[in-house]
KEKE-3310 file (N, C-alpha, C; in steps of 0.2 Angstrom, whole numbers, plus 5000, padded with zeros to 4 digits):
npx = (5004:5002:5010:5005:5010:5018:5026:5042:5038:5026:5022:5032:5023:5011:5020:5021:5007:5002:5010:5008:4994:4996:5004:4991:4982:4989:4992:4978:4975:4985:4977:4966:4971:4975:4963:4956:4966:4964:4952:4952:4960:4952:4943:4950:4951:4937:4937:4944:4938:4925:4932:4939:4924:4922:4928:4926:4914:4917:4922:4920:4925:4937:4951:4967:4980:4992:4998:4988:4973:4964:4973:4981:4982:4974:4965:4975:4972:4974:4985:4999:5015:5030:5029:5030:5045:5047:5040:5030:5013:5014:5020:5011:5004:4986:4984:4987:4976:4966:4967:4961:4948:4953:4951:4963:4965:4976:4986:4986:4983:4997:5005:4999:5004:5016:5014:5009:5018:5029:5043:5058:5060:5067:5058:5048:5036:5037:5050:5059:5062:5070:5066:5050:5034:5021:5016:5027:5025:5032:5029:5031:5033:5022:5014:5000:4987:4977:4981:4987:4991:4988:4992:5004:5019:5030:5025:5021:5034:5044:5059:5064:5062:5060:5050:5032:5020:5013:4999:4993:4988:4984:4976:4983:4977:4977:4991:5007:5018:5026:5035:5028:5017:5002:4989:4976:4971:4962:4956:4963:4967:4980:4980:4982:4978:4966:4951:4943:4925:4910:4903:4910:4916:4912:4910:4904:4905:4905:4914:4926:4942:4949:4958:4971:4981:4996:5010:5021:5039:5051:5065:5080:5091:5100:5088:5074:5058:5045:5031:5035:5045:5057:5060:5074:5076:5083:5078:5066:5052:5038:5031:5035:5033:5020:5026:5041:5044:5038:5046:5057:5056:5062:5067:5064:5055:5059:5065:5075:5090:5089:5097:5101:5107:5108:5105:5097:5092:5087:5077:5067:5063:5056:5040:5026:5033:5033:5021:5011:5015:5014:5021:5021:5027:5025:5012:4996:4997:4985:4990:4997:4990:4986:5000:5010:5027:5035:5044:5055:5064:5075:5087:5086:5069:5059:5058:5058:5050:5038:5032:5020:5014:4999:4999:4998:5000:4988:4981:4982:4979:4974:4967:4955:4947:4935:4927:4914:4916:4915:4922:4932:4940:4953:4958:4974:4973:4964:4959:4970:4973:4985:5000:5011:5007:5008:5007:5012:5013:4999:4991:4999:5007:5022:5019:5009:4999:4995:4991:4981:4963:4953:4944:4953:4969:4972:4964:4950:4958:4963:4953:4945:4953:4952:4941:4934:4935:4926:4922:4914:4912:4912:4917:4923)
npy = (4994:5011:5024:5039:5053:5069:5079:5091:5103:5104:5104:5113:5125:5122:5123:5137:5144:5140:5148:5162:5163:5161:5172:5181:5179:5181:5194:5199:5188:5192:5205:5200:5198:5209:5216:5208:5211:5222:5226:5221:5228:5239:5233:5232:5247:5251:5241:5248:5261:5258:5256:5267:5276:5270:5270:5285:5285:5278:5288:5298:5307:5312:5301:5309:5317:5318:5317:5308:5307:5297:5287:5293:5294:5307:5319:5333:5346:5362:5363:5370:5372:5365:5350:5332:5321:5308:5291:5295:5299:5311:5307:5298:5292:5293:5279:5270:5271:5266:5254:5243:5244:5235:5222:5221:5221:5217:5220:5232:5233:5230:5242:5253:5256:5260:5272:5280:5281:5290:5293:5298:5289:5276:5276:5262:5258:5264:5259:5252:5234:5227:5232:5229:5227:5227:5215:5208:5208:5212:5228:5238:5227:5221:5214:5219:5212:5219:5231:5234:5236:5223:5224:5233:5227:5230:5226:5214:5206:5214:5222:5227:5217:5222:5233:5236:5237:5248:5253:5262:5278:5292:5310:5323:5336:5351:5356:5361:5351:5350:5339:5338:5347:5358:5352:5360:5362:5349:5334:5327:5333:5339:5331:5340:5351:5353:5343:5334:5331:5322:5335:5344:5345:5354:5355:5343:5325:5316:5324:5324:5319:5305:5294:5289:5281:5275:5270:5258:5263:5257:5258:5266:5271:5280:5290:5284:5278:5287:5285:5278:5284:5297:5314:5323:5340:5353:5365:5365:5372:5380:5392:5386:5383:5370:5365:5365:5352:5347:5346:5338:5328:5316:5312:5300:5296:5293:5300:5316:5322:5316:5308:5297:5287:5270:5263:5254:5261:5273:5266:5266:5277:5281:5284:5272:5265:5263:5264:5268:5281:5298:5308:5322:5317:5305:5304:5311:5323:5334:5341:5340:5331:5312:5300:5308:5316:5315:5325:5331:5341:5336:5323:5315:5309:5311:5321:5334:5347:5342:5336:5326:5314:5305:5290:5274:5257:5255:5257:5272:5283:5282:5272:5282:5285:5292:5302:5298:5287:5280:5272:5278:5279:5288:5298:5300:5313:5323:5337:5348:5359:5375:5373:5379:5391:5405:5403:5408:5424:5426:5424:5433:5429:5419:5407:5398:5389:5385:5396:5402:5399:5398:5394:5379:5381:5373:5368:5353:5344:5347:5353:5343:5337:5346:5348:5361:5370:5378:5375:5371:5360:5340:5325:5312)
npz = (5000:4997:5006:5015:5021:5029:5017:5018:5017:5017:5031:5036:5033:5041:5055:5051:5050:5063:5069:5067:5072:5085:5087:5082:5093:5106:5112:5111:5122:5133:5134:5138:5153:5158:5160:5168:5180:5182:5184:5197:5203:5204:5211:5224:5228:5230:5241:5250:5248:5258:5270:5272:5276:5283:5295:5294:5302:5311:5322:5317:5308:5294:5292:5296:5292:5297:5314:5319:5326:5331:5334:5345:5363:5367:5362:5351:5346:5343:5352:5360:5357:5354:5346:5349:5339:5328:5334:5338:5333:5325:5311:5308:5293:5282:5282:5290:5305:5297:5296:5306:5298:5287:5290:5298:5310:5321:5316:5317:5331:5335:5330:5338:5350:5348:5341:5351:5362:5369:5367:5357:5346:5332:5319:5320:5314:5301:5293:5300:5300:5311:5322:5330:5335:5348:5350:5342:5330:5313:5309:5298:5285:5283:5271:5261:5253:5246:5247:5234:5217:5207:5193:5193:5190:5201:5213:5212:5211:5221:5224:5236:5252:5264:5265:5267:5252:5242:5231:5228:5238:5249:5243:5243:5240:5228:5229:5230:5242:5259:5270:5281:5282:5285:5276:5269:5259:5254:5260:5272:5286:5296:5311:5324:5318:5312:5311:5298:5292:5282:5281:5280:5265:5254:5240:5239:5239:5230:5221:5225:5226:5236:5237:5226:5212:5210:5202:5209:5214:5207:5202:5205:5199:5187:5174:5176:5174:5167:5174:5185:5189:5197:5198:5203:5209:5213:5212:5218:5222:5234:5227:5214:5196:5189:5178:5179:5182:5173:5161:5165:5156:5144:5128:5126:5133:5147:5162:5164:5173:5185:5199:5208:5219:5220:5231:5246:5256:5249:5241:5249:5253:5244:5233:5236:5244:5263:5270:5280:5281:5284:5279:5266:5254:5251:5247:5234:5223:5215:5203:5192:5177:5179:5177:5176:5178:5194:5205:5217:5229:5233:5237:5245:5245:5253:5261:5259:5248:5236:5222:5218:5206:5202:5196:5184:5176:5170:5154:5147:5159:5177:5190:5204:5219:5226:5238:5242:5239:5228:5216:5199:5184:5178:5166:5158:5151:5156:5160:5166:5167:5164:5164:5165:5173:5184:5199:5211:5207:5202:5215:5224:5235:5242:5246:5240:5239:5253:5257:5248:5245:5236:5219:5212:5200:5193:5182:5179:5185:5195:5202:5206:5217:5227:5244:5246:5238:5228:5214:5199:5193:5191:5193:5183)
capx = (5000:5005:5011:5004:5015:5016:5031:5044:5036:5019:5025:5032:5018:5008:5021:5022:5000:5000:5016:5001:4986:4998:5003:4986:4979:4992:4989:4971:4976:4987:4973:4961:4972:4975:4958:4956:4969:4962:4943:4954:4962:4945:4939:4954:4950:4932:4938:4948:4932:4922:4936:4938:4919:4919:4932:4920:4905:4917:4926:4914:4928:4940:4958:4970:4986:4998:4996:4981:4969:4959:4976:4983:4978:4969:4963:4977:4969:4973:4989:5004:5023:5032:5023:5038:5041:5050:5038:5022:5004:5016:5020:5008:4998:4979:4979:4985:4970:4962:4968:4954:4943:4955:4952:4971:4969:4980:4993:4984:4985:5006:5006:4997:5007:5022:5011:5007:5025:5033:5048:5057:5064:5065:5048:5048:5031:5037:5054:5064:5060:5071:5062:5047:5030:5019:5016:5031:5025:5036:5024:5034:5037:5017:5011:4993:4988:4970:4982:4991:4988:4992:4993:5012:5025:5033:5021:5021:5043:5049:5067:5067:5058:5060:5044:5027:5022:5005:4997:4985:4991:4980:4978:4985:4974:4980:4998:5016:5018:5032:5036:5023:5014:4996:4985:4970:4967:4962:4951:4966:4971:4982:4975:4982:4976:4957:4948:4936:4920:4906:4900:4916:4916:4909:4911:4900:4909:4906:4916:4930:4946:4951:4963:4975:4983:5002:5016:5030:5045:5057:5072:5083:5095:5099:5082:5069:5051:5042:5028:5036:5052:5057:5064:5075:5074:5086:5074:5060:5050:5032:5028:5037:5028:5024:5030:5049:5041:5037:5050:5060:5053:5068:5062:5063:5051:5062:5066:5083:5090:5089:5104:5099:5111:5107:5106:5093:5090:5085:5074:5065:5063:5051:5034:5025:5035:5032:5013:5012:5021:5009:5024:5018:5030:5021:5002:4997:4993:4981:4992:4998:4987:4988:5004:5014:5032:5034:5049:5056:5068:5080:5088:5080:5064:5053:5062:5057:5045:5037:5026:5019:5008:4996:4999:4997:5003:4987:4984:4980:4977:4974:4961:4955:4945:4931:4924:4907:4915:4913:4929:4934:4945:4953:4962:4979:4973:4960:4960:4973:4974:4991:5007:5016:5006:5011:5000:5013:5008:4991:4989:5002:5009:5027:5016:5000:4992:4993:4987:4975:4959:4948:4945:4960:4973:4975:4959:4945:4960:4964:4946:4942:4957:4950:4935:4929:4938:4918:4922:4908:4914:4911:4922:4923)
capy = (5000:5015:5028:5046:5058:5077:5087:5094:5110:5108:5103:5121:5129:5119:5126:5143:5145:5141:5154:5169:5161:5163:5178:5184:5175:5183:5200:5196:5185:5197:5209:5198:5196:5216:5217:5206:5214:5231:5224:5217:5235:5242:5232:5234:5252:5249:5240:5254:5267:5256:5257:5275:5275:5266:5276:5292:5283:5276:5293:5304:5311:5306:5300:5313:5318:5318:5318:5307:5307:5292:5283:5295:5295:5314:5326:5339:5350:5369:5363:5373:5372:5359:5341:5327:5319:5300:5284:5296:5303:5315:5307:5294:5293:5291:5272:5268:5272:5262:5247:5242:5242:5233:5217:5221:5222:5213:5225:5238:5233:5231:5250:5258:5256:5265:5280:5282:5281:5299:5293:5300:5284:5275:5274:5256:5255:5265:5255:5247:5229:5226:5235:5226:5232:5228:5208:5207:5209:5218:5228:5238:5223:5216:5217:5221:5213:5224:5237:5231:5231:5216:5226:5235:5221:5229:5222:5205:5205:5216:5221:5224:5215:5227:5238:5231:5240:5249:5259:5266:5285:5299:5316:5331:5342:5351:5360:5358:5350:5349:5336:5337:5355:5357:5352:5365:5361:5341:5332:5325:5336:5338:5332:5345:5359:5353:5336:5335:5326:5326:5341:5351:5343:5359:5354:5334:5320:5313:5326:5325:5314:5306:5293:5288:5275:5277:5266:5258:5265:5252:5258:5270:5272:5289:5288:5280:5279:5293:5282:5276:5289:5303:5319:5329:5352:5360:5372:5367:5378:5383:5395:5386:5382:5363:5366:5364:5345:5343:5349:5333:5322:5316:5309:5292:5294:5293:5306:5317:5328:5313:5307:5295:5283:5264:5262:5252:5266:5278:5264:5266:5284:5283:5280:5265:5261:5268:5265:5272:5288:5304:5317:5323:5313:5298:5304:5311:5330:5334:5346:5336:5324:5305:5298:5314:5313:5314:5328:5333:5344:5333:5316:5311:5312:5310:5326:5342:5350:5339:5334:5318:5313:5300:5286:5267:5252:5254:5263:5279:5285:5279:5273:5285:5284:5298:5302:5295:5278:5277:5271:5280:5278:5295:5297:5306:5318:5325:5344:5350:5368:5378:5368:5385:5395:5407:5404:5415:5429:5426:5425:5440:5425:5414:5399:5403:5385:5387:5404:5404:5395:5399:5386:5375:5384:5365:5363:5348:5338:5351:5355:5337:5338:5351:5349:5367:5376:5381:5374:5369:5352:5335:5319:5307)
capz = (5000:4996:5014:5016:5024:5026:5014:5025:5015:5023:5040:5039:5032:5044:5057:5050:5050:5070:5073:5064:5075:5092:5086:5084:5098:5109:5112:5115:5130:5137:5136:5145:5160:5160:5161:5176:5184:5180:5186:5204:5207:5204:5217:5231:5229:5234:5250:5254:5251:5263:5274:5272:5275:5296:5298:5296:5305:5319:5322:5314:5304:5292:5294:5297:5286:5301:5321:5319:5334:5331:5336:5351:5369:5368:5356:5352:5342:5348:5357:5359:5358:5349:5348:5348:5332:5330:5334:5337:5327:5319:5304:5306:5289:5284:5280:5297:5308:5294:5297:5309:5294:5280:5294:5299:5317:5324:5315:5320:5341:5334:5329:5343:5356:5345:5339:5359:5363:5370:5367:5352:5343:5326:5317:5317:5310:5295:5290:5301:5302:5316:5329:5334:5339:5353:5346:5339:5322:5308:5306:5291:5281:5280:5263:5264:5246:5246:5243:5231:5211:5202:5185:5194:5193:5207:5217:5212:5211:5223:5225:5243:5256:5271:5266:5265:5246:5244:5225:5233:5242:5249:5240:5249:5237:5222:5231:5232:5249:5262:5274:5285:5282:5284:5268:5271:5250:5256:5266:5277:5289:5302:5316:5329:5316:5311:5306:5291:5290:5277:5281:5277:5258:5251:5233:5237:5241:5224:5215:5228:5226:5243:5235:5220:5211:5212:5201:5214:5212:5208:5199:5208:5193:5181:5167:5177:5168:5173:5177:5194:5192:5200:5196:5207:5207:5218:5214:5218:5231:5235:5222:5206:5190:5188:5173:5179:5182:5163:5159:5165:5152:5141:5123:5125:5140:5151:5167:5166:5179:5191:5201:5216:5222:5222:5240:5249:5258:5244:5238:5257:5253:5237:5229:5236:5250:5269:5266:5284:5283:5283:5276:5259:5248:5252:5246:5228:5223:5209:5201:5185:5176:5180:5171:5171:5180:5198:5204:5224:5227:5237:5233:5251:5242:5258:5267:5255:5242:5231:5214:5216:5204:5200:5189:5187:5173:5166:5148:5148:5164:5184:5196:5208:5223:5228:5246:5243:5240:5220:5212:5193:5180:5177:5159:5160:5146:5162:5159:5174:5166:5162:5170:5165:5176:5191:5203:5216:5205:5203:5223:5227:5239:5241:5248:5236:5239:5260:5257:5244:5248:5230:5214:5210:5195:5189:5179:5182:5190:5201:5206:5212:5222:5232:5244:5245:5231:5225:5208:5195:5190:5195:5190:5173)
cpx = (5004:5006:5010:5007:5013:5025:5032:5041:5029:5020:5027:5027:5011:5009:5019:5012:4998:5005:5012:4998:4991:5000:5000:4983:4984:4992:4983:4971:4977:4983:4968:4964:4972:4967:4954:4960:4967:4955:4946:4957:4957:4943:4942:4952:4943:4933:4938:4943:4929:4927:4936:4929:4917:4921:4929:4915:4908:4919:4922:4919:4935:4948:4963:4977:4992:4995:4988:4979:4966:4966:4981:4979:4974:4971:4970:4976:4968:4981:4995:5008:5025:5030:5031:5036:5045:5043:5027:5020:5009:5017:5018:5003:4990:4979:4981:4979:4965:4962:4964:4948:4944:4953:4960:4971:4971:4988:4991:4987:4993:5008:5003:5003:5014:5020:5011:5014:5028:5041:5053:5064:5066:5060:5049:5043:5031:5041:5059:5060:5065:5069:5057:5040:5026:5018:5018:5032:5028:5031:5025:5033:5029:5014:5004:4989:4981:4974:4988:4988:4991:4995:5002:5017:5027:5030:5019:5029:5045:5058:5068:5061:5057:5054:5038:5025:5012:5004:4995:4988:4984:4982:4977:4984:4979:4988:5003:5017:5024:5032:5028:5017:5006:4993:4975:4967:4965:4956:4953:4971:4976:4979:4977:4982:4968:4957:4942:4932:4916:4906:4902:4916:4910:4906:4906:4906:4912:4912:4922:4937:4948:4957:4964:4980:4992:5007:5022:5033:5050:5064:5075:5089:5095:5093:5080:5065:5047:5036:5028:5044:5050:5061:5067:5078:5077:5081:5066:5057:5042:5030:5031:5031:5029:5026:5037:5048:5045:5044:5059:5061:5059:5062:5060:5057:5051:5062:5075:5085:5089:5097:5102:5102:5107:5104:5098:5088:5085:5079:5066:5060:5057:5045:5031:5027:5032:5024:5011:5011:5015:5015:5023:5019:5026:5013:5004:4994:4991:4983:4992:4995:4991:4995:5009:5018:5030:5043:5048:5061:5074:5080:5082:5073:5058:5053:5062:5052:5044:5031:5025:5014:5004:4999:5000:5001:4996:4986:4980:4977:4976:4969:4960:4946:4941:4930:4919:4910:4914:4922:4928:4938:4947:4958:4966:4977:4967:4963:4964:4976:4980:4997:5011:5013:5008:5005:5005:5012:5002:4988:4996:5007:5015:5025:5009:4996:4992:4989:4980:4968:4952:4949:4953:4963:4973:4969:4952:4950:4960:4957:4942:4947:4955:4942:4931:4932:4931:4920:4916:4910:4913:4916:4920:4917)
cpy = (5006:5021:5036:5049:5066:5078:5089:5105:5111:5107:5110:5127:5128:5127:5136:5146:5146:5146:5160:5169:5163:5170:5183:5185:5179:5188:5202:5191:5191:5203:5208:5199:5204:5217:5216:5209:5220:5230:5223:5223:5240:5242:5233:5242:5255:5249:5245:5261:5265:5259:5263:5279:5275:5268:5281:5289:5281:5284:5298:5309:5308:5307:5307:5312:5315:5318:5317:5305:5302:5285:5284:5295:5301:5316:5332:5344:5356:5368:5366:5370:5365:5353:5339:5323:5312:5297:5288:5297:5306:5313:5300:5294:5290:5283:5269:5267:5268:5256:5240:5237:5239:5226:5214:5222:5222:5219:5231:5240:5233:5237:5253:5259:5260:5270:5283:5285:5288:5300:5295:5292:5283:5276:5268:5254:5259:5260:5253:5240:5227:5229:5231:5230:5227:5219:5208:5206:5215:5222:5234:5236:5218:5217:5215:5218:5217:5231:5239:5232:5229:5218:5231:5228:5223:5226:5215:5203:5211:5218:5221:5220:5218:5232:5235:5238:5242:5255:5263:5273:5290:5304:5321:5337:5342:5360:5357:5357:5349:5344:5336:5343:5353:5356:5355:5363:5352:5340:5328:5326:5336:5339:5337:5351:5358:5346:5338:5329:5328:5331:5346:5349:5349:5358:5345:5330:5318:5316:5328:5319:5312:5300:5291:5284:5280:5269:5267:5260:5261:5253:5266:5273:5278:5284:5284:5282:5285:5291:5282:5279:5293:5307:5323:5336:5352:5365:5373:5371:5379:5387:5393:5383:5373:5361:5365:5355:5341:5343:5344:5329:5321:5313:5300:5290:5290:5301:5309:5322:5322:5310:5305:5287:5275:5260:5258:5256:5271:5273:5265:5274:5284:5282:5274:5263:5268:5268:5266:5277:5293:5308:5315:5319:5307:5300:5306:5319:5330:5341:5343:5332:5317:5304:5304:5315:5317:5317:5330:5338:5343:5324:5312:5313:5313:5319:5334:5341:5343:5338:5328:5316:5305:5295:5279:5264:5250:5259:5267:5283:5281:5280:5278:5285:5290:5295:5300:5290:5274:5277:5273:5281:5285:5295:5305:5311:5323:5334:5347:5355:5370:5375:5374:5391:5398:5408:5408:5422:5432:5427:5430:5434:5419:5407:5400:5395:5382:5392:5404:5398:5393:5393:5386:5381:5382:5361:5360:5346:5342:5352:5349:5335:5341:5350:5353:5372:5379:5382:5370:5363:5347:5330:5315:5303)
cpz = (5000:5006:5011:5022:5023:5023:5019:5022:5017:5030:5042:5037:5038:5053:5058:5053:5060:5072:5071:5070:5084:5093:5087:5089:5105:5114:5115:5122:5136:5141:5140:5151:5162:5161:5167:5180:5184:5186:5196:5207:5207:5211:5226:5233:5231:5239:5254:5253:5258:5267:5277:5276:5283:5299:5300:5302:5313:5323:5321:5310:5298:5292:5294:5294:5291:5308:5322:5330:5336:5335:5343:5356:5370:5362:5356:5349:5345:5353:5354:5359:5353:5349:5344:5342:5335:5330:5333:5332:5323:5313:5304:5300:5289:5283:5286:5304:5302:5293:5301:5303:5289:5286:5295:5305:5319:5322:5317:5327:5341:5335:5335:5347:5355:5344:5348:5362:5363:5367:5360:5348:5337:5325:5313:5313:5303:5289:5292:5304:5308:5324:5327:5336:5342:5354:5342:5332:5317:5303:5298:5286:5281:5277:5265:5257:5242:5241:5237:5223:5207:5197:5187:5196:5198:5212:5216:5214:5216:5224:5233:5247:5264:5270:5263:5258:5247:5236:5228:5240:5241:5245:5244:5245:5231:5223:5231:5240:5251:5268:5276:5289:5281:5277:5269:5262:5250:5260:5271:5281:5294:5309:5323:5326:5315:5310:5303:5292:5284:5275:5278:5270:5255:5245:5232:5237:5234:5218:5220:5227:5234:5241:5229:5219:5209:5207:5207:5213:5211:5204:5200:5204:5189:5178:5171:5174:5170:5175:5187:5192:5197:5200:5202:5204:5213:5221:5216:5223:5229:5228:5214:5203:5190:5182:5170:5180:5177:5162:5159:5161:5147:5133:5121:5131:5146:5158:5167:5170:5185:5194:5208:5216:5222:5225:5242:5252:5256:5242:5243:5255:5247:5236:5232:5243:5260:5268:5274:5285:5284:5278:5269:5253:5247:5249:5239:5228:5216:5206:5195:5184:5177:5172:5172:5175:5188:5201:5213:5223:5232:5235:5239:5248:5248:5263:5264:5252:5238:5226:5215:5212:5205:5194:5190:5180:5169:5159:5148:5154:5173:5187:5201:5211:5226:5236:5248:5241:5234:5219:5202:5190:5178:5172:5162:5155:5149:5159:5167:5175:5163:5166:5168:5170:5181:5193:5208:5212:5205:5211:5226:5234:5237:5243:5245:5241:5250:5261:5256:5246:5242:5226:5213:5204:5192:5184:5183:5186:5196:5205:5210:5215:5228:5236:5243:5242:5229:5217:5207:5192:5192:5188:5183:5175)
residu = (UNK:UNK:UNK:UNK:UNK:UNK:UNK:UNK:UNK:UNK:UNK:UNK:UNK:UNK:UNK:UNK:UNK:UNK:UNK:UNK:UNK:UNK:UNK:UNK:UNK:UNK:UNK:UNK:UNK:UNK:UNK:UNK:UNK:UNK:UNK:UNK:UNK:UNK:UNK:UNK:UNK:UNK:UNK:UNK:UNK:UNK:UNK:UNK:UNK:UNK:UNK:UNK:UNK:UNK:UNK:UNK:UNK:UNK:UNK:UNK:UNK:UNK:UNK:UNK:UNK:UNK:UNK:UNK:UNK:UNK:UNK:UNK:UNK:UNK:UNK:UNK:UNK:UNK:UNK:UNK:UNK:UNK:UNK:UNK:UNK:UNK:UNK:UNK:UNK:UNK:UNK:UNK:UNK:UNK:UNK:UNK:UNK:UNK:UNK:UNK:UNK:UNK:UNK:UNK:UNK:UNK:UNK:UNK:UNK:UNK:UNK:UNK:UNK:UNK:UNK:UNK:UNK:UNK:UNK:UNK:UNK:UNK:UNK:UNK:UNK:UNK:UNK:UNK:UNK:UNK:UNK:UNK:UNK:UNK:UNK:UNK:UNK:UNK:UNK:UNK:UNK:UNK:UNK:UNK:UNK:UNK:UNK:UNK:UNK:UNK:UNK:UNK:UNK:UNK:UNK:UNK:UNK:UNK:UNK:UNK:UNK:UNK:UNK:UNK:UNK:UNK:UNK:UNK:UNK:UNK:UNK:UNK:UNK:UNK:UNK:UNK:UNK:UNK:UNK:UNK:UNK:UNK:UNK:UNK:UNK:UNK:UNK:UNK:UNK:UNK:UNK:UNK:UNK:UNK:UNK:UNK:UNK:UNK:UNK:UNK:UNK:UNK:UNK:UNK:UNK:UNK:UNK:UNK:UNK:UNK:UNK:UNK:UNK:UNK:UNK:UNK:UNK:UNK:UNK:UNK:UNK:UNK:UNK:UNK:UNK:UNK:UNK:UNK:UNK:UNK:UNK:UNK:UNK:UNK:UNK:UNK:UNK:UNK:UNK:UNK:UNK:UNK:UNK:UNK:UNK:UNK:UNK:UNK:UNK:UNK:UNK:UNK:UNK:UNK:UNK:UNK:UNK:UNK:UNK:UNK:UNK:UNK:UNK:UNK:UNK:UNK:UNK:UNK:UNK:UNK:UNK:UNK:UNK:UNK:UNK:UNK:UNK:UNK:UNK:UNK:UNK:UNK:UNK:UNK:UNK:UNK:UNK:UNK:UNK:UNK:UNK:UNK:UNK:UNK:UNK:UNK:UNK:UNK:UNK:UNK:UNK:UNK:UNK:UNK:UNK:UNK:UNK:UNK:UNK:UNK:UNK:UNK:UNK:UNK:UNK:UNK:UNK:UNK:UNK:UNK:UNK:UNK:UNK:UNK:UNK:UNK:UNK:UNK:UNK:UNK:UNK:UNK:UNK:UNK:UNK:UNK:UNK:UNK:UNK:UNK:UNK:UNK:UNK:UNK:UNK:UNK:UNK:UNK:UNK:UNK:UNK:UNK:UNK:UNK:UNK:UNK:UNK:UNK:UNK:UNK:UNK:UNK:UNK:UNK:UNK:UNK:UNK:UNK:UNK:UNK:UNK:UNK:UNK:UNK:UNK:UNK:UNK:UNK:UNK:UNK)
# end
């Protein structure tokens, strides 16, 4: 009988037709799983309204930027003289006093007893996992995975393991913030200068950002991305244009004018980590649209003036988190005004955005940064 076979010439055509179809087929996978992971950070960002949410209802106010109250043994709202900084409220940030509500207790009753603490120490519960808190939990170094989203590799592959990692950053309004300076343009204030609840959301909850999705920082190298870079300004100061930002952008879309050492340390210091801290580097301000680079004016990025923006790993733009509790996709092309503008001219002030207290300068993004700037806009 005669034998049927394939031609090593259809074997390869055979080959070739299934190397198209994987090809084609490919692409379309990839986008499925982006899509789950997009639908999965959607929904950590929910948790984290409710949260935000039992927090108001236990407290009757919500979380505090810094010298939270909900976590010290008395109210200091109105007190004088220098308040002690190290392990205390002072530069405890708002996702701590939430941790109650994320079903994080247990780290929670670890944390207390260090914010309470007079003494002026490390801040273990920010980044030293060798210190210890109350139940010996490192409570630094526990990844939370709620706040977490799948769609930033840094967050699946770490480089370090010493900081538990978090996208998810409150917004301290739409100003250039320092350390650990009031945010009067926000609805997360220092708690020995005011606390905000509903009431004070002049503008409606719904058209208020209270958080924002944030790319890791993981590559401490000249030319990071400007997604999850960061550019350092000598110059930067209260009254500059964030136009000296932009102005970083290299053309391969890259950041240049950077120059931050390697170090473990420096990696400590950035985006993403310290999901703890209150000082401003650590949060997000709605000065430049989502996606748009991310500039200090010191290598220690945590310890001066800073641009932080918004932005994520997905495309075109970043989740964000309102104060009524809806979660919305915010396109980096969001109208956020003129990034060459002077606003210390236009407010006759070297600190315009502690000063000034009228609509935002930055657009739609800047106007849902703010709770009672008395702008006419509501969110996407």
């Amino acid at each position: 009988m005669k034998k049927h076979a394939f031609t090593l010439v259809e074997l390869l055509v055979v080959i070739a037709i299934i190397g198209v179809l994987i090809a084609l087929l490919l692409p379309a996978v990839q986008a499925a799983r982006e899509a789950a992971r997009r639908s999965q950070c959607t929904n950590h960002f929910k948790q984290l309204g409710i949260a935000l949410h039992n927090h108001h209802d236990a407290y009757k106010y919500f979380p505090n930027s810094s010298y939270q109250n909900s976590m010290g043994a008395a109210t200091i709202i109105g007190a004088t003289g220098a308040q002690p900084e190290g392990n205390r409220r002072t530069r405890i940030g708002p996702l701590a006093p939430m941790l109650p509500f994320m079903e994080q207790t247990v780290l929670y009753d670890a944390m207390k007893p260090s914010v309470a603490n007079s003494a002026v120490e490390a801040c273990r519960w920010i980044w030293d996992p060798a210190e210890t808190g109350g139940s010996g939990i490192r409570i630094s170094s526990q990844p939370i995975s709620t706040l977490q989203c799948p769609s930033d590799p840094e967050s699946r592959t770490p480089k370090d393991t010493e900081l538990a990692r978090s996208n998810y950053r409150p917004v301290y309004g739409d100003m250039i913030n320092d350390i650990l300076v009031d945010m009067p343009r926000s609805i997360f204030r220092r708690g020995d200068v005011t606390i905000v609840n509903f009431s004070a959301i002049a503008d409606g909850s719904s058209n208020t950002i209270a958080f924002s999705e944030t790319a890791i920082w993981s590559d401490p190298s000249n030319n990071p991305r400007i997604i999850n870079g960061v550019g350092i300004l000598s110059s930067l100061v209260f009254s500059s244009k964030p136009s000296v930002c932009m102005a970083l952008i290299s053309g391969n879309g890259t950041l240049t004018s950077v120059t931050i050492p390697d170090t473990l340390d420096n990696i400590k210091r950035m985006p993403g980590r310290r999901i703890y801290e209150g000082r401003a580097a650590f949060a997000v301000v709605t000065i430049l649209p989502p996606n748009s680079p991310s500039c200090g004016h010191h290598v220690e990025w945590d310890a001066a003036r800073t641009i932080a923006s918004a932005s994520s790993y997905h495309t075109g733009g970043a989740n964000t988190l309102y104060a009524d509790g809806s979660v919305h996709f915010t396109s980096q092309t969001i109208n956020a005004g003129d990034p060459s503008f002077d606003v210390a001219t236009a407010t006759g002030s070297s600190n315009p955005y502690k000063d000034y207290l009228g609509p935002s300068f930055w657009g739609v993004w800047g106007a849902l940064g703010t709770p009672k700037g008395s702008e006419s806009v509501t969110g996407p």
